[in-house]
VEXROMI-517283 format. One record per atom (N, C-alpha, C): residue in three letters; x, y negated, z negated. Coordinates in steps of 0.02 Angstrom, whole numbers, plus 50000, padded with zeros to 5 digits. Atoms other than C-alpha are relative to their C-alpha. Last residue first. Layout:
N
alaXYZ
...
end
This chain:
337
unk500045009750038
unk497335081749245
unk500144996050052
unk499535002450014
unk496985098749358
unk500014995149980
unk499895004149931
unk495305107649368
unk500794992849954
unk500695001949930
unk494325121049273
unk500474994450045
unk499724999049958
unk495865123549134
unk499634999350065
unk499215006349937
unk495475109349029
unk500205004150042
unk500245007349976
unk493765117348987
unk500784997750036
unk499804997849963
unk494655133248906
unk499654993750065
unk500385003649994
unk495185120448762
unk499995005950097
unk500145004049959
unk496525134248717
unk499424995749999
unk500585002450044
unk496555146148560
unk499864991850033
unk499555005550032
unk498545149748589
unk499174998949999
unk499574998450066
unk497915168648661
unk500024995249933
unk500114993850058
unk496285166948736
unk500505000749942
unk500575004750012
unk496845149948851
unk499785004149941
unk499885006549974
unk498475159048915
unk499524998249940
unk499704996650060
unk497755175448934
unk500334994949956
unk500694996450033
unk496415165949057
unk500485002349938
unk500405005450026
unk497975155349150
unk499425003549938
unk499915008549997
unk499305160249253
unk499654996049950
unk499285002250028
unk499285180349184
unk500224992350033
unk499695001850092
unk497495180249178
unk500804999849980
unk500285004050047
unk497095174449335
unk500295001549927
unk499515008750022
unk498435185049404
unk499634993949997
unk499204998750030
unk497505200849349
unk500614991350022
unk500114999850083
unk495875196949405
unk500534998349968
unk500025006850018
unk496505190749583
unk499775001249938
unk500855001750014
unk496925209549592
unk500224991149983
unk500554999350053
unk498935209349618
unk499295000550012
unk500374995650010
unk499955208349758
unk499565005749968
unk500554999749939
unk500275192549754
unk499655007950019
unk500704996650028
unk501185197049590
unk499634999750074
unk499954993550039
unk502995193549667
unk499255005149976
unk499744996549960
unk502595179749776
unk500195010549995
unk500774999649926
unk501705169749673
unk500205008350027
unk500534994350051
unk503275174549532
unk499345002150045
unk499814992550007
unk504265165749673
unk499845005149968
unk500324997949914
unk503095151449714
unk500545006850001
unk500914997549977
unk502995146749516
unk500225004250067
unk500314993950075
unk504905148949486
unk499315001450013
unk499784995749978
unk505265137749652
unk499985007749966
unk500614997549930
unk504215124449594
unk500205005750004
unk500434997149991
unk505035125249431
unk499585001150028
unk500205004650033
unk506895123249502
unk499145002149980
unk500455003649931
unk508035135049519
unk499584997249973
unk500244994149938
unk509185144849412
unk499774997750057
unk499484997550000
unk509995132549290
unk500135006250047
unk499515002749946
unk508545123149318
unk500885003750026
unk500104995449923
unk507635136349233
unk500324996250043
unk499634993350005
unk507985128149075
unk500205005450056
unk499694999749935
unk507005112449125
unk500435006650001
unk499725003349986
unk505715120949099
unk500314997049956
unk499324999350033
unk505455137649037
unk500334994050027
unk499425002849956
unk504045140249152
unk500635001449987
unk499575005050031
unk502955152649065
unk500534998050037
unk499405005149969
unk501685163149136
unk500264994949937
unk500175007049968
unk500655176249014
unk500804996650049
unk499365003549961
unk500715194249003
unk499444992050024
unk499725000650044
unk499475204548863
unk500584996150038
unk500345004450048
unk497785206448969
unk500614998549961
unk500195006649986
unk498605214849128
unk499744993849952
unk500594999549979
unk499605226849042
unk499704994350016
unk500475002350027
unk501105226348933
unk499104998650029
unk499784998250038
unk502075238949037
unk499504997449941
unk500134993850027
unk501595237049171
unk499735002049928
unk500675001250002
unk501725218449193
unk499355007949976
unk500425003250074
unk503395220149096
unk499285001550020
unk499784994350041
unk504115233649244
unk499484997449920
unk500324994649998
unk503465223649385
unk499825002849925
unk500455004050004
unk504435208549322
unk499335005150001
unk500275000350074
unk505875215549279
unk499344999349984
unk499944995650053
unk505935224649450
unk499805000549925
unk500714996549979
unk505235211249556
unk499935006449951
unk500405002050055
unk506775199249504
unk499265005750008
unk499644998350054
unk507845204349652
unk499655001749937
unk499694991649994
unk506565208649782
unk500584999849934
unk500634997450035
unk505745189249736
unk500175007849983
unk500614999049959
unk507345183149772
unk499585003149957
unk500424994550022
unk508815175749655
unk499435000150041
unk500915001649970
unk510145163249731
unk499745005249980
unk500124994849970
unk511665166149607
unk499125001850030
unk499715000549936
unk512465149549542
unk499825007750035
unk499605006449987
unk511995152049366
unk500135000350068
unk499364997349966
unk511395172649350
unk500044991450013
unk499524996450015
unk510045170349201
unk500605001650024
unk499725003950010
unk509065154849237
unk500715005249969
unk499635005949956
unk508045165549334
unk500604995349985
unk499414996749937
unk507565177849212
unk500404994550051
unk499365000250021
unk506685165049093
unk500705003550059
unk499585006749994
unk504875169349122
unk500825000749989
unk499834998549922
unk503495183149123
unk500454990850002
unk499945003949974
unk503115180448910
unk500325001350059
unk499585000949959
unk502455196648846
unk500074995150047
unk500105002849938
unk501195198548715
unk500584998150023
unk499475004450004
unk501335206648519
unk499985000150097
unk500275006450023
unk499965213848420
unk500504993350033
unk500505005949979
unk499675228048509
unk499904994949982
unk500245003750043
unk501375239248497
unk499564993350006
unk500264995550024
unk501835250748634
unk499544995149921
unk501015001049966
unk502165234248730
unk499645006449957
unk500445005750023
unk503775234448593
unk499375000750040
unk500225000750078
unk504305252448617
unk499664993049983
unk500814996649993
unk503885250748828
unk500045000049910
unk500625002849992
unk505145237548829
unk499465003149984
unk500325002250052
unk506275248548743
unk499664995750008
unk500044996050074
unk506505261048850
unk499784996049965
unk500604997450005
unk506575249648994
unk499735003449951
unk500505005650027
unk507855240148910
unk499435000650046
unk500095001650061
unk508795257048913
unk499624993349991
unk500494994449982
unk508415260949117
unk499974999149898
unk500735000449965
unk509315244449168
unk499435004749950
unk500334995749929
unk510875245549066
unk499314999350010
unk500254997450039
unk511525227948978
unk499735006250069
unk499824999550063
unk512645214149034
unk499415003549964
unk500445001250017
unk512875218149208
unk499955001249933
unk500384992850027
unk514515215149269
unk499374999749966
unk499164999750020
unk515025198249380
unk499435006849969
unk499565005750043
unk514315192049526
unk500354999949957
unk500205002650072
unk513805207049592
unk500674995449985
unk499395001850000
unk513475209849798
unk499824995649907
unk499915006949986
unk512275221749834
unk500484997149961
unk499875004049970
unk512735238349869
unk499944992149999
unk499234996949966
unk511965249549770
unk500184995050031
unk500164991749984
unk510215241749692
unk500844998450026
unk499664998049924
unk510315225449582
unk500185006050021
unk500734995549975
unk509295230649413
unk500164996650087
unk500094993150007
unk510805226049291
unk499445003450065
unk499434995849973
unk511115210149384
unk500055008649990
unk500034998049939
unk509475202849341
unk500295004450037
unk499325001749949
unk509955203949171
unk499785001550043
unk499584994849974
unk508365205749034
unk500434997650069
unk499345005249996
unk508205191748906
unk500085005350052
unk499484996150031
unk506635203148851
unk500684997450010
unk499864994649986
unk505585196048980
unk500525004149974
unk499604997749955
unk505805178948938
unk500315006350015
unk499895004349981
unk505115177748744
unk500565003550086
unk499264999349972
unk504195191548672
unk499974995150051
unk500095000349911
unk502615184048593
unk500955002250012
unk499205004749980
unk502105188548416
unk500065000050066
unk499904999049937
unk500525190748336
unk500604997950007
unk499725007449985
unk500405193548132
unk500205001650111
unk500505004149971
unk499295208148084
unk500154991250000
unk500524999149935
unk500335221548119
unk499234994150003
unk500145006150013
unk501945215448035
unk499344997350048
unk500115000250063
unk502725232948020
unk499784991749975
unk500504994750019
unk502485236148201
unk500004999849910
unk500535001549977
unk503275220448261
unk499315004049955
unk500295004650041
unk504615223648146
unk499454999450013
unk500244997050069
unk504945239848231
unk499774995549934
unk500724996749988
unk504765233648409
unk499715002249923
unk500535003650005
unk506105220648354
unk499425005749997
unk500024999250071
unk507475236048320
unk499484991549988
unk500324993550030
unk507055241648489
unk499684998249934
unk500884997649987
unk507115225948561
unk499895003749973
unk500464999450059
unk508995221948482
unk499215000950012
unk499514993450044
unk510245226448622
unk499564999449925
unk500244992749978
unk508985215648748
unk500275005949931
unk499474995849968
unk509535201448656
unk499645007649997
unk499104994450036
unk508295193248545
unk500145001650056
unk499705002449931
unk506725177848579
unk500805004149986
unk499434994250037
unk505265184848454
unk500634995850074
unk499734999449935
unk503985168748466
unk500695006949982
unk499234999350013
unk503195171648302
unk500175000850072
unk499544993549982
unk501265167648282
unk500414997550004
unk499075001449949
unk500235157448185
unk500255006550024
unk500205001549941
unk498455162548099
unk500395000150039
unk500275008049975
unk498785157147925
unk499675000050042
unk500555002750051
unk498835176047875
unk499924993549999
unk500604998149980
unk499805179148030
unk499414999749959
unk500215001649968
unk501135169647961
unk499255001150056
unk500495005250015
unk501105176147819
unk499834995850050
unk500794998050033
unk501615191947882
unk499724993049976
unk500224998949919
unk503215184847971
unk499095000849970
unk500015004649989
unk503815179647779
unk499524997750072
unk500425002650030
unk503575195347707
unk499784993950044
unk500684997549963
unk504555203947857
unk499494995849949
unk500065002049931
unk505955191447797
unk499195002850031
unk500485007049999
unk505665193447632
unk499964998850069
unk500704998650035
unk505925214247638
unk499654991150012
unk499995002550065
unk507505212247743
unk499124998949986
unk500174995750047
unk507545224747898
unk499784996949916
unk500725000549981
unk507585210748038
unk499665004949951
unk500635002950065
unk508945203847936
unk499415002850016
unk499714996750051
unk510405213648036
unk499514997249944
unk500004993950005
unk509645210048187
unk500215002449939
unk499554997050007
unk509595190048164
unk500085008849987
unk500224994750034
unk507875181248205
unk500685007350009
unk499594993250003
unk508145165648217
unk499945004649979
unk499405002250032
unk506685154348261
unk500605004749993
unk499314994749970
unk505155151748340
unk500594996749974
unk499235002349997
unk503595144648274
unk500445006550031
unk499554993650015
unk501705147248314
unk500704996249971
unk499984995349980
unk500285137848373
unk500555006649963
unk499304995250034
unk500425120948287
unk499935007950035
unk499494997849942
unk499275110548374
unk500285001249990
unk500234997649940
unk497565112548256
unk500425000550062
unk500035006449906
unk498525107648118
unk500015005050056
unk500195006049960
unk497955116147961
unk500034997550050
unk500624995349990
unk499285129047907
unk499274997250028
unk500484999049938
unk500385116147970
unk499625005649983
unk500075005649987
unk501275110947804
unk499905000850047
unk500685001850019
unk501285130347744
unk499774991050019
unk500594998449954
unk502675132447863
unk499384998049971
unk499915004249916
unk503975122347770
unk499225002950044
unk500045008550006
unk503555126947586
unk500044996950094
unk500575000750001
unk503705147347650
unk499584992349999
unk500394998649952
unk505325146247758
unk499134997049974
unk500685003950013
unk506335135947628
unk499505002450049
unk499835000450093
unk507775149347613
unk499214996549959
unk500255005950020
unk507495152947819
unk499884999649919
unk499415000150050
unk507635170347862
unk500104991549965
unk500064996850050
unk506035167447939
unk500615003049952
unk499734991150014
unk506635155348050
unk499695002149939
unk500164995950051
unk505615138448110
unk500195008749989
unk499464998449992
unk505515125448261
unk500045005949925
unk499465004050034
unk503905122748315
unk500625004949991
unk499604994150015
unk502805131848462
unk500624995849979
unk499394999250024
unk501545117948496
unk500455006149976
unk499884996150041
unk499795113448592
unk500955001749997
unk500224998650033
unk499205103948728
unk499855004349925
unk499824995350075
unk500305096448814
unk499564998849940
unk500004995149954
unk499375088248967
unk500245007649972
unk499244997149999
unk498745077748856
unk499875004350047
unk499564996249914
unk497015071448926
unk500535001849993
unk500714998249945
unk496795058548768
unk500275003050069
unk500435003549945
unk498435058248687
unk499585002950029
unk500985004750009
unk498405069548522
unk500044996650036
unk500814994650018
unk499535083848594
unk499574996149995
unk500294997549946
unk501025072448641
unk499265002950000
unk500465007349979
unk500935063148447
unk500095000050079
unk500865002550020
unk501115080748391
unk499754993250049
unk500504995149954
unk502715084548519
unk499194997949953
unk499945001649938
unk503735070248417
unk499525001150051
unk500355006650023
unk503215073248243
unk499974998450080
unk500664999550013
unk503985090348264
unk499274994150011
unk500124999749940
unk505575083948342
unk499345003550001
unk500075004949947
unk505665072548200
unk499805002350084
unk500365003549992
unk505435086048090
unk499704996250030
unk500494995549969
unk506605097648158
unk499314996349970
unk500535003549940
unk507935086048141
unk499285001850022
unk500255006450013
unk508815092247997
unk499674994450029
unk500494999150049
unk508765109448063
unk499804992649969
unk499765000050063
unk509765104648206
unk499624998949956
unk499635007750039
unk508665102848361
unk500255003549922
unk499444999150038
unk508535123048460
unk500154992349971
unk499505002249929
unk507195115848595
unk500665000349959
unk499455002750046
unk505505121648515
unk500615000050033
unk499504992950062
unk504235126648635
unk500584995449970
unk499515000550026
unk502625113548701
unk500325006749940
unk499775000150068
unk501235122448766
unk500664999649997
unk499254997050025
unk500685116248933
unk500025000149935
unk499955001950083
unk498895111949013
unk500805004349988
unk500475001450018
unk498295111349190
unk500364997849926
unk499864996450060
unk499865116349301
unk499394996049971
unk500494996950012
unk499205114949487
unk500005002649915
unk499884991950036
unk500815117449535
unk499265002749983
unk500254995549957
unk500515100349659
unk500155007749967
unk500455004249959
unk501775089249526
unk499765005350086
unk500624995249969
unk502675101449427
unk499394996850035
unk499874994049971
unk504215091449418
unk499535006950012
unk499755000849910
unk503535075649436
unk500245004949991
unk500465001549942
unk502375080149283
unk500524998350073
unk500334992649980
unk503955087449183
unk499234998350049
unk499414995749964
unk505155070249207
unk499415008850027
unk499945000949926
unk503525062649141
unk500455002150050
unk500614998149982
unk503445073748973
unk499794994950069
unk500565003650050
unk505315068848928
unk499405004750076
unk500424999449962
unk506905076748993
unk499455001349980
unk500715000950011
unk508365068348936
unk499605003450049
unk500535007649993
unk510015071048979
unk499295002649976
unk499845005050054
unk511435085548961
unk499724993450034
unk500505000950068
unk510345099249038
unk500214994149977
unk500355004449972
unk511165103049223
unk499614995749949
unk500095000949920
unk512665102849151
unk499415005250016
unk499595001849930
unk512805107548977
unk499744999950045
unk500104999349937
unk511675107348800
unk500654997450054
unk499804994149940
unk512095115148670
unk499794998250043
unk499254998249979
unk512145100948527
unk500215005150058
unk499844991949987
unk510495093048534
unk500835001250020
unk499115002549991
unk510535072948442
unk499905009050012
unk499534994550038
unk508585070748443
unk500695000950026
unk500345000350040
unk507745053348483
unk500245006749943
unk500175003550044
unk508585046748600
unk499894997749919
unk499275003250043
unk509145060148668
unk500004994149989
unk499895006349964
unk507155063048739
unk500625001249939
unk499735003350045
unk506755081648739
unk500334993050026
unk499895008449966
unk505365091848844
unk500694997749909
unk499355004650072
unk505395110048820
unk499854997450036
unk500165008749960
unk503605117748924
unk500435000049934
unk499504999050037
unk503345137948862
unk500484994850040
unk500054999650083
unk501555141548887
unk500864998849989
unk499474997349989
unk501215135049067
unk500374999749896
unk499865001750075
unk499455137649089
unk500815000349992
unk499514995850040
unk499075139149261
unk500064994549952
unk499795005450066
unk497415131049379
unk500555003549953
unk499904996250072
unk497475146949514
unk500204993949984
unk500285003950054
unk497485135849684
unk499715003249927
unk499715005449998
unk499045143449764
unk499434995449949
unk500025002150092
unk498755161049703
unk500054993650014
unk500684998450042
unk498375163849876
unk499874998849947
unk500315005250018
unk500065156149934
unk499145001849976
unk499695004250080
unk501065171049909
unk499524993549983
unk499655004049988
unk500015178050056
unk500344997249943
unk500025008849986
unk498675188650038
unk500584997849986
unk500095003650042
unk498495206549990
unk499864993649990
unk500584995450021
unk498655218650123
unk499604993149980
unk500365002849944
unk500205205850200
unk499175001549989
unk500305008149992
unk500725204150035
unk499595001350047
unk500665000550009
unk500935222949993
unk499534994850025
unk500225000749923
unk502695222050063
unk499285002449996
unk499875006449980
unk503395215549896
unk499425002650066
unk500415003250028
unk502305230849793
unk500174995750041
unk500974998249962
unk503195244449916
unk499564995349981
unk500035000949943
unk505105233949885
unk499085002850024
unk500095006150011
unk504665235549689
unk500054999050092
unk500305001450046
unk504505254749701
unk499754991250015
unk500254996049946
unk505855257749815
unk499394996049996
unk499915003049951
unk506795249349687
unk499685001250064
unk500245005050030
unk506125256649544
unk500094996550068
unk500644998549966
unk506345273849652
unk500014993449972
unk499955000149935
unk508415268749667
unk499145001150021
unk499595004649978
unk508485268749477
unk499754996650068
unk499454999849980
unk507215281649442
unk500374993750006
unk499384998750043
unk505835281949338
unk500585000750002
unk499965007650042
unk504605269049454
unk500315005949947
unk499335005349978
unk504875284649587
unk499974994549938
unk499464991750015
unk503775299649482
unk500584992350028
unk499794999350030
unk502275283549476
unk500785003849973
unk499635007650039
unk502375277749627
unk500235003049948
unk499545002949955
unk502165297949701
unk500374992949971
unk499414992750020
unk500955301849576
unk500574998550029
unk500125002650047
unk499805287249656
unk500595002349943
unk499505004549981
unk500105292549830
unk500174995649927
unk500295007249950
unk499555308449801
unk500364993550006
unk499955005750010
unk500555324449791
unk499754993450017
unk499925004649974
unk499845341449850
unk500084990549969
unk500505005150015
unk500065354849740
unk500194993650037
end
């Protein structure tokens, strides 16, 4: 039986060495396809925008390149010409006793006229003692989107906990999930027992660039998880429909280790697959990504990566899935602030 070319991708994207094959046939699509810069004027949504002024919150983890301020004009000159339209503020780990203030903070972003941040992803665990009293004080506010918070493997089985996720979807809110590859599985199974609350996997599953370097190239240090298992369990969570895949974060994963489009093409491929064109949105992850490169260089390398997409398809993962999911003003995306 004669093999088509379709059969063919598919039989290679299960191998090691075909993924790679695989992701090298999609890079050299461009020329077919258009140019990395085709996506250039796509208006993007960038769903996952930290800003913090030390001023105002006292964060304890941050190091070099992070330890300073970086307020909502630091992020316009750094996406200045991206073409970013609207951003949803994410929670930025502040010590629980702060999480007000850094609540109070991002609101009074949202209600300037023309924000550019438009919406919120607070701070908030479901293991959490005071989870229910705390959340129910945004059931109401139209820029509350979701929370994210700890979500400890060994709790993901506790009866209040899943209670707790469920109510959130009975407000409306969703649950940023943000775990260690070595716990996806045992997310996919919350996911699925909390089917009518949405959740967003955060930065492609945390997955290691390094794991999905082919033979020979040169490793920085060992890869901290196997390739072909957090494929496995990517596909258990996309197997489950109530929960969307953030295309972000990788980058800031190898510190001092220039990353190409051929590196990164793998995870990236593998999610868009996986969750399908309607369930992957962009997310910067600024400044966080500095630790990788900067977020021009994140946009024009993901460009680069999908370019050879349908312009359907990376409309909706810059911007359309984006606007549908978080319950956008889809108006602000038509043309840049």
């Amino acid at each position: 039986m004669m093999m088509t070319r379709r059969s063919f991708l598919k039989k290679m994207s299960h191998s090691t060495v075909g993924a790679g094959l695989l992701s090298a046939a999609r890079l050299t699509c461009l020329g077919s396809a258009g140019s990395p810069g085709a996506a250039g004027d796509l208006p993007i949504v960038d769903t996952h925008q930290h800003l913090w002024d030390l001023s105002r919150l006292k964060l304890t983890w941050l190091k070099p390149p992070l330890d300073r301020s970086f307020t909502l004009q630091d992020y316009v000159q750094a996406s200045a010409g991206l073409n970013i339209v609207q951003a949803v503020y994410m929670e930025v780990a502040a010590p629980q006793g702060q999480r007000m203030q850094e609540t109070e903070y991002v609101l009074g972003l949202c209600r300037q006229p023309n924000a550019l941040t438009r919406a919120a992803v607070i701070a908030g665990s479901p293991v959490d003692e005071d989870f229910v009293p705390y959340v129910m004080q945004f059931k109401d506010n139209p820029y509350i989107k979701g929370l994210r918070g700890a979500l400890p493997a060994q709790r993901m089985g506790d009866e209040q906990v899943l209670k707790n996720l469920r109510l959130l979807g009975e407000l409306g809110l969703r649950f940023d999930l943000n775990v260690p590859p070595a716990a996806l599985a045992q997310a996919a199974q919350v996911v699925a027992r909390c089917p009518g609350t949405r959740f967003v996997l955060n930065h492609c599953g945390n997955a290691d660039p390094v794991a999905f370097f082919p033979a020979g190239h040169v490793m920085p240090r060992p890869a901290q998880h196997a390739a072909e298992q957090w494929r496995q369990d990517i596909g258990k969570l996309a197997a489950q429909g109530n929960v969307i895949c953030k295309i972000s974060g990788i980058v800031s994963r190898v510190p001092g280790t220039p990353l190409t489009a051929e590196d990164l093409a793998p995870i990236i491929h593998h999610c868009l697959d996986a969750f399908g064109p309607e369930r992957v949105v962009f997310a910067g992850d600024w400044p966080v990504c500095l630790r990788g490169m900067s977020l021009r260089g994140w946009v024009e390398l993901l460009k680069e990566v999908v370019a050879g997409q349908p312009e359907t398809d990376r409309r909706r993962l810059f911007q359309d899935n984006a606007v549908r999911f978080y319950g956008l003003d889809p108006r602000a995306a038509q043309s840049p602030q």
